[in-house]
C-alpha positions as CSV (number, residue, x, y, z in Angstrom):
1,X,-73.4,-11.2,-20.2
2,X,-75.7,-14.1,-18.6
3,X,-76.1,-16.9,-20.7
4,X,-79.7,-18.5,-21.3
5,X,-79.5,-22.0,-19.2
6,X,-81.5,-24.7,-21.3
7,X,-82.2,-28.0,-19.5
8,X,-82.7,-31.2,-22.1
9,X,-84.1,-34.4,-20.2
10,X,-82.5,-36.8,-22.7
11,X,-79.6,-37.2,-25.3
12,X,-80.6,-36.5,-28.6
13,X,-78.3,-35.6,-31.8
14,X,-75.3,-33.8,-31.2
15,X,-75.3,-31.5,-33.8
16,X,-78.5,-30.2,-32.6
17,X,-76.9,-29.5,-29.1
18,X,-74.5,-27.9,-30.5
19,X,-76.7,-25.1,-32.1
20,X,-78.3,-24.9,-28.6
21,X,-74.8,-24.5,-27.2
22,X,-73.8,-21.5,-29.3
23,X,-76.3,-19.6,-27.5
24,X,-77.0,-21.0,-24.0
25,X,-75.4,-22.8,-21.2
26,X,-76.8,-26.5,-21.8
27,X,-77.4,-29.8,-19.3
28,X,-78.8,-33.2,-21.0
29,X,-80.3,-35.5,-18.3
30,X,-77.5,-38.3,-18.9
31,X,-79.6,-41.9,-18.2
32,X,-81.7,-43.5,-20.7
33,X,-84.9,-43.5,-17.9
34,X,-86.6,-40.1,-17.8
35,X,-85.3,-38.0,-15.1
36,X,-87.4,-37.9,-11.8
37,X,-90.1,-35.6,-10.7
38,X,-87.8,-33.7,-8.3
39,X,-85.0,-33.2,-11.0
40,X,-87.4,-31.8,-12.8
41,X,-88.8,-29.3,-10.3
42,X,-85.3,-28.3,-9.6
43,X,-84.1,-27.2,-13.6
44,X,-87.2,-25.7,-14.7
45,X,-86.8,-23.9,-11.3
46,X,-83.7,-21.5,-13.4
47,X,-84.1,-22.8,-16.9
48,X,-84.7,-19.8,-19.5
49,X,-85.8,-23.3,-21.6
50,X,-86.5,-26.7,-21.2
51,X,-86.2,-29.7,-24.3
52,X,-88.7,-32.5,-23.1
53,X,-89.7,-36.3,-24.2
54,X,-93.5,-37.4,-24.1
55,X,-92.5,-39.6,-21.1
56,X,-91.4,-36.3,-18.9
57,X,-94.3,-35.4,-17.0
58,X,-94.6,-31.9,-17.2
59,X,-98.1,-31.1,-15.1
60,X,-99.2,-28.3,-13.6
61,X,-96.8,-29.2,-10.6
62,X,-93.9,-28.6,-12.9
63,X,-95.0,-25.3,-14.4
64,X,-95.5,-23.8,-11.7
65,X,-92.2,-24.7,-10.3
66,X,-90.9,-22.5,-13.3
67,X,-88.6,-19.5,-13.4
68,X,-89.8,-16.4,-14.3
69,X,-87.8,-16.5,-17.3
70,X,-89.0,-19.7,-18.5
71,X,-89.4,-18.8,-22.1
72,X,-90.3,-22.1,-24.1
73,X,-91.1,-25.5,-23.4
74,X,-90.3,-27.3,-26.4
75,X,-91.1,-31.1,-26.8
76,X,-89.8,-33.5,-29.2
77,X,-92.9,-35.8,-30.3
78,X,-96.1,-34.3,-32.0
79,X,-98.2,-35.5,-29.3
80,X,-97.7,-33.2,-26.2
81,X,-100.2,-35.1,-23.8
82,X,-97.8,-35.2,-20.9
83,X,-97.4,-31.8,-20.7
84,X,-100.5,-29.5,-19.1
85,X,-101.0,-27.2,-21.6
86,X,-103.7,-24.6,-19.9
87,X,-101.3,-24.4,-16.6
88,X,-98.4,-23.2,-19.0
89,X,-100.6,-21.3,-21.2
90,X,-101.3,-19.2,-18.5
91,X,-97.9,-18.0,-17.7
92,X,-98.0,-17.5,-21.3
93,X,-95.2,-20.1,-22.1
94,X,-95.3,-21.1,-25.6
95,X,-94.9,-24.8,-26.0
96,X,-93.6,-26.7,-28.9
97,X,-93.9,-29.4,-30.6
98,X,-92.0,-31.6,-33.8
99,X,-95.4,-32.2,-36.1
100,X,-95.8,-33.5,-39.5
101,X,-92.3,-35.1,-39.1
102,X,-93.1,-38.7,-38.0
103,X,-96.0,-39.3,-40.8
104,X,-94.2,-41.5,-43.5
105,X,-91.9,-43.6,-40.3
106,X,-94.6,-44.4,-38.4
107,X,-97.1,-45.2,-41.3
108,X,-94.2,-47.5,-42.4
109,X,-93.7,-49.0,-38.7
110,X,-97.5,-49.5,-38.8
111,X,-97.2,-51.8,-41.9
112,X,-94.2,-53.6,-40.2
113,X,-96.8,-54.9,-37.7
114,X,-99.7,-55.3,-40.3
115,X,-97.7,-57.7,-42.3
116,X,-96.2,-59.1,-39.5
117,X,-99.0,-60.1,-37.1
118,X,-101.0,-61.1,-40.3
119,X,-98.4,-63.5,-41.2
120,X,-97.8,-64.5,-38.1
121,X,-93.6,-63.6,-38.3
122,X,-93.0,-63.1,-35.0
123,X,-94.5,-66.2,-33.5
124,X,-92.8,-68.2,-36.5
125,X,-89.2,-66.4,-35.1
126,X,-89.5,-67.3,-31.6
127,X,-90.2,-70.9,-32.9
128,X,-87.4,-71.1,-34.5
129,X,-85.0,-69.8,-32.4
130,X,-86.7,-72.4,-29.7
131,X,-85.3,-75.2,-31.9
132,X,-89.6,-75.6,-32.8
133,X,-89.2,-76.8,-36.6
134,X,-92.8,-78.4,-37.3
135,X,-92.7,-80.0,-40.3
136,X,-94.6,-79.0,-43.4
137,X,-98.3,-78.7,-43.1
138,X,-101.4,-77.2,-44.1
139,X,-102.4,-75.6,-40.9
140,X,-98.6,-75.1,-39.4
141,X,-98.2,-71.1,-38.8
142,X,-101.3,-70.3,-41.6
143,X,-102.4,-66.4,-40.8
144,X,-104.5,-64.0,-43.0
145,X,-103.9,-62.5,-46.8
146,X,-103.3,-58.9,-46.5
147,X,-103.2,-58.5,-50.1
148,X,-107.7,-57.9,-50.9
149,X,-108.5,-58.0,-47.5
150,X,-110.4,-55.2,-45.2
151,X,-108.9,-52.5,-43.7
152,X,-110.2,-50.1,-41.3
153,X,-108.4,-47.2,-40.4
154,X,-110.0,-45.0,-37.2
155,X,-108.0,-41.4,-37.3
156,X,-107.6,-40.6,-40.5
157,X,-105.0,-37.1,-40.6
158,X,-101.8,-37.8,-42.2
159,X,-100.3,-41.0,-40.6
160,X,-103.9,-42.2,-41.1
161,X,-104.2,-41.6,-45.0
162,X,-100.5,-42.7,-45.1
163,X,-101.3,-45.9,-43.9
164,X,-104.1,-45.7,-46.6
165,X,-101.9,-44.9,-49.4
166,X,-99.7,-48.3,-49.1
167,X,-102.6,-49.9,-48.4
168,X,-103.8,-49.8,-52.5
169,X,-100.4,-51.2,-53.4
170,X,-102.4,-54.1,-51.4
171,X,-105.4,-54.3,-53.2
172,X,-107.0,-54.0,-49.9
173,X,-110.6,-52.1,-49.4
174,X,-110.1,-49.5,-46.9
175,X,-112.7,-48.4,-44.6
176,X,-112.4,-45.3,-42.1
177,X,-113.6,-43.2,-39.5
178,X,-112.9,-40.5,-38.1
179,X,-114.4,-37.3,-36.6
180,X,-115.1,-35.5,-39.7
181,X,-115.3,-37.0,-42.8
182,X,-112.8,-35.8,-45.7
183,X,-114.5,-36.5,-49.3
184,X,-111.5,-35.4,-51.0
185,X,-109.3,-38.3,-49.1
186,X,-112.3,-40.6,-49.7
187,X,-112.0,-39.6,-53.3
188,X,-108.1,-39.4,-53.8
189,X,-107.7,-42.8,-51.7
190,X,-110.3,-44.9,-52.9
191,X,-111.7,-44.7,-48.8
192,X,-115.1,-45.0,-47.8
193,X,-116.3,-43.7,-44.5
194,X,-118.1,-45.8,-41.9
195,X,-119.3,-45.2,-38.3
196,X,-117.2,-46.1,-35.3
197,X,-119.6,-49.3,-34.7
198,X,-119.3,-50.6,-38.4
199,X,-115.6,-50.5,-38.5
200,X,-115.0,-52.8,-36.3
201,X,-117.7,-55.4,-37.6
202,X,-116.0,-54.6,-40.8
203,X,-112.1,-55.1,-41.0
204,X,-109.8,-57.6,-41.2
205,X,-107.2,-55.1,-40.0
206,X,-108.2,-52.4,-37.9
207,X,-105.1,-50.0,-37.4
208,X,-105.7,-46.7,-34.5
209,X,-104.3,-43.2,-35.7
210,X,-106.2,-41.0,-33.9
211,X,-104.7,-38.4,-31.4
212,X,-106.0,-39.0,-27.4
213,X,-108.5,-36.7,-26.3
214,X,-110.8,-37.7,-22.9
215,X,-113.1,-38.8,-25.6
216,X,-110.7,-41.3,-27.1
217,X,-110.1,-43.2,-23.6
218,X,-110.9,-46.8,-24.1
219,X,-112.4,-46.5,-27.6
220,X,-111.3,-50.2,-28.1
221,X,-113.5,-51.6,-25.1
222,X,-115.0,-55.2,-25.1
223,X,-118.2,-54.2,-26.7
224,X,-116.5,-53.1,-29.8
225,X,-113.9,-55.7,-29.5
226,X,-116.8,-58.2,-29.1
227,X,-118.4,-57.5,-32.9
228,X,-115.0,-58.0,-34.5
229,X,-114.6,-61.0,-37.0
230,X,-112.5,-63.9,-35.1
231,X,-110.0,-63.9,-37.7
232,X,-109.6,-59.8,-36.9
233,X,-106.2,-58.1,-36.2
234,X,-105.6,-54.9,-33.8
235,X,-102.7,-52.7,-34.7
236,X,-101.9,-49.8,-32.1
237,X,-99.2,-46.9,-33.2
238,X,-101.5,-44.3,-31.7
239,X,-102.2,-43.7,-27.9
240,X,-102.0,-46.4,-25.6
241,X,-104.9,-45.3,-23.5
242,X,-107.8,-45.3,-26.4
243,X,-107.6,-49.5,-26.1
244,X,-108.7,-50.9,-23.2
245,X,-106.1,-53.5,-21.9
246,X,-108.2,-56.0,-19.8
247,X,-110.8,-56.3,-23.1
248,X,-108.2,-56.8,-25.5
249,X,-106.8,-59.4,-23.4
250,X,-110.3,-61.1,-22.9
251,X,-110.8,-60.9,-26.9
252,X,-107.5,-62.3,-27.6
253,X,-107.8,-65.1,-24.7
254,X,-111.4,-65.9,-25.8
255,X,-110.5,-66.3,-29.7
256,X,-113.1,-62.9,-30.0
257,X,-110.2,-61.6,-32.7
258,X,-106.7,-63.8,-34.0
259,X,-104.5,-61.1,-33.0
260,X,-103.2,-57.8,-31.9
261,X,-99.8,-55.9,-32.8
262,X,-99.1,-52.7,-30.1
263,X,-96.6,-50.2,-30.0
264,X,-98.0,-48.2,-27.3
265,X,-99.5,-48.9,-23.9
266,X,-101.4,-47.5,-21.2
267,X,-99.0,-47.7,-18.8
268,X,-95.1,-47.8,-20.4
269,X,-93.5,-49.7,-20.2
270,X,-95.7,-52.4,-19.9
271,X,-96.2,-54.5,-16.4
272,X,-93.8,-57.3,-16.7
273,X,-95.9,-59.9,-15.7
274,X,-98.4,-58.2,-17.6
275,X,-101.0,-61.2,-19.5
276,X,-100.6,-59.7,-23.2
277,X,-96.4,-60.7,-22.5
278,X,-97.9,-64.5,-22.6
279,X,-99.5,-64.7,-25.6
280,X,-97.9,-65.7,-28.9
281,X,-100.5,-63.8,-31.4
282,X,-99.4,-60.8,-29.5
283,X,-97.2,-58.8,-31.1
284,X,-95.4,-56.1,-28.5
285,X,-92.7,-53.1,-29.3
286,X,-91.4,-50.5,-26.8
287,X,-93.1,-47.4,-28.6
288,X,-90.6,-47.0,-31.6
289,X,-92.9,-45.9,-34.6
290,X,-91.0,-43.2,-35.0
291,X,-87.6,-44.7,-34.7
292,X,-85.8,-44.0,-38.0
293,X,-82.4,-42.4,-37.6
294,X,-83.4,-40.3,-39.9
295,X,-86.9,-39.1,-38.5
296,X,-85.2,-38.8,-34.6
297,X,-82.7,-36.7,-36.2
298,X,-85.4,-34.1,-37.9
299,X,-87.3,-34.4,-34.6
300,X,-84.4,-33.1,-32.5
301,X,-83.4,-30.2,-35.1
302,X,-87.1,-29.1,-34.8
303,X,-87.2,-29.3,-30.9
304,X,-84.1,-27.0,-31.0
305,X,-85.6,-24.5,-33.7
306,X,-88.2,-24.1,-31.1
307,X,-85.8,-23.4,-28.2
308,X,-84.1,-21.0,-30.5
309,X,-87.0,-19.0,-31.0
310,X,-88.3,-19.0,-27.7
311,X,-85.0,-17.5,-26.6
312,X,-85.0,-15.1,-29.1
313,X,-88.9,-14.3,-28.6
314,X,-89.8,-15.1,-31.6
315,X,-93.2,-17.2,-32.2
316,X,-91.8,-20.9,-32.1
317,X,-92.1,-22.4,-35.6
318,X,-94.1,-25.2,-34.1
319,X,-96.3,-23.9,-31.4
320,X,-99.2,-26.1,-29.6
321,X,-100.7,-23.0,-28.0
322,X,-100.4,-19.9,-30.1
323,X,-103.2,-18.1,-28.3
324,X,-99.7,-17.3,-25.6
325,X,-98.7,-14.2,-28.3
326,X,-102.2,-12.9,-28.0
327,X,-103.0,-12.2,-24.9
């Protein structure tokens, strides 16, 4: 009897392979770097399923490159941007995705960089691993108070409102925007809404949540950045593409706001000689908001319940495009 051929394009946990393997021939790209274009031409050319990373570009290119028996293209990340969803919709190839599961590890990552660009950590560490020891002073390393301060929050779905939740352990005044406005979050989180313009004249901290769309490109352009307070901070865990890189760096370089914290960039990983690696009120990290053992574990279990079903042709428990098991 032929055995399913599933193609994953990175390691993940092994006891989630090995649920795979009980029912299909398996392959896991072996390198850390994603696997090139033509590697991935080549499996999804006889894969019956395919286990993808946000950094796999799976375009229209690559779906179309599919086998006939493609039955599920399952992702392990909630957002699914890199993959063209219309082009696999219609060959009517269910995608999935590993929601909800990152909500509490990246709110908590998000607070990692709050507290530390705020208190200026990272800059302090360098210093002191440079042998830099200033002595005692009232301006030496001096950053903002979280604790009563603004904070503006634009996206606000779950990571959003769990950024908000730890935020009243802070004392802080939280301000948000989002698409729609949620009165019952407003009400159960002590939140009031403001416009995209207010928010930034607003905060103290302004921290992104919201998932890309077109509309989302450059959000963060220099206009906005431009009615910021100077002692403002930027923190990024959402999209790299909804800030604009060339006005962040002219707000940080002119003193416009006192500093940014980033997780994720428009073009990853970032250009090494890149201006934002110069700065020391920049805080960078190589998109790892959701890098809990833990979380990366339930990720990978989920991405394989989705392969598992679209084997079996079952709906996939966690299915960008159900409209596939409608037409």
């Amino acid at each position: 009897m032929h055995k399913p051929f599933i193609f994953i394009t990175r390691q993940i946990a092994t006891d989630a392979v090995e649920r795979l393997r009980e029912k299909a021939d398996v392959e896991i790209w072996p390198y850390e770097d994603p696997p090139p274009k033509a590697v991935l031409l080549e499996k999804i050319s006889r894969a019956d399923g395919i286990l993808t990373m946000l950094t796999d570009p799976i375009d229209s290119e690559v779906i179309q490159a599919a086998s006939p028996s493609l039955k599920v293209i399952s992702q392990m990340a909630v957002g699914f941007d890199n993959i063209d969803v219309s082009a696999a919709t219609q060959r009517r190839i269910p995608i999935g995705h590993t929601p909800g599961v990152l909500t509490e590890t990246t709110a908590d990552f998000a607070w990692a960089l709050i507290l530390a660009a705020a208190r200026r950590v990272v800059e302090a560490d360098r210093q002191v691993h440079r042998g830099i020891w200033k002595p005692w002073g009232p301006e030496v390393l001096t950053g903002l108070d979280v604790y009563g301060a603004t904070l503006g929050i634009i996206g606000f779905g779950r990571i959003g409102q769990a950024v908000a939740r730890r935020a009243k352990c802070f004392n802080m005044r939280i301000i948000y925007y989002s698409r729609h406005r949620k009165p019952e979050s407003e009400q159960a989180l002590s939140a009031s809404y403001m416009d995209l313009e207010e928010i930034f004249r607003h905060s103290d901290i302004l921290s992104l949540h919201l998932n890309y769309t077109p509309e989302a490109y450059h959000l963060v352009n220099r206009e906005r950045l431009a009615v910021m307070k100077p002692t403002a901070i930027l923190v990024n865990t959402a999209r790299g593409a909804v800030v604009d890189p060339e006005a962040l760096v002219w707000a940080l370089q002119n003193k416009i706001i006192a500093a940014a914290a980033l997780d994720v960039f428009e073009t990853e990983p970032i250009p090494f000689d890149h201006p934002l690696l110069q700065m020391d009120n920049v805080i960078l990290t190589p998109h790892i908001a959701s890098a809990s053992r833990e979380t990366r574990h339930r990720m990978a279990i989920m991405a394989v319940e989705n392969v598992l079903a679209g084997l079996e042709n079952r709906p996939l428990p966690y299915c960008v495009n159900p409209e596939v098991y409608s037409q």
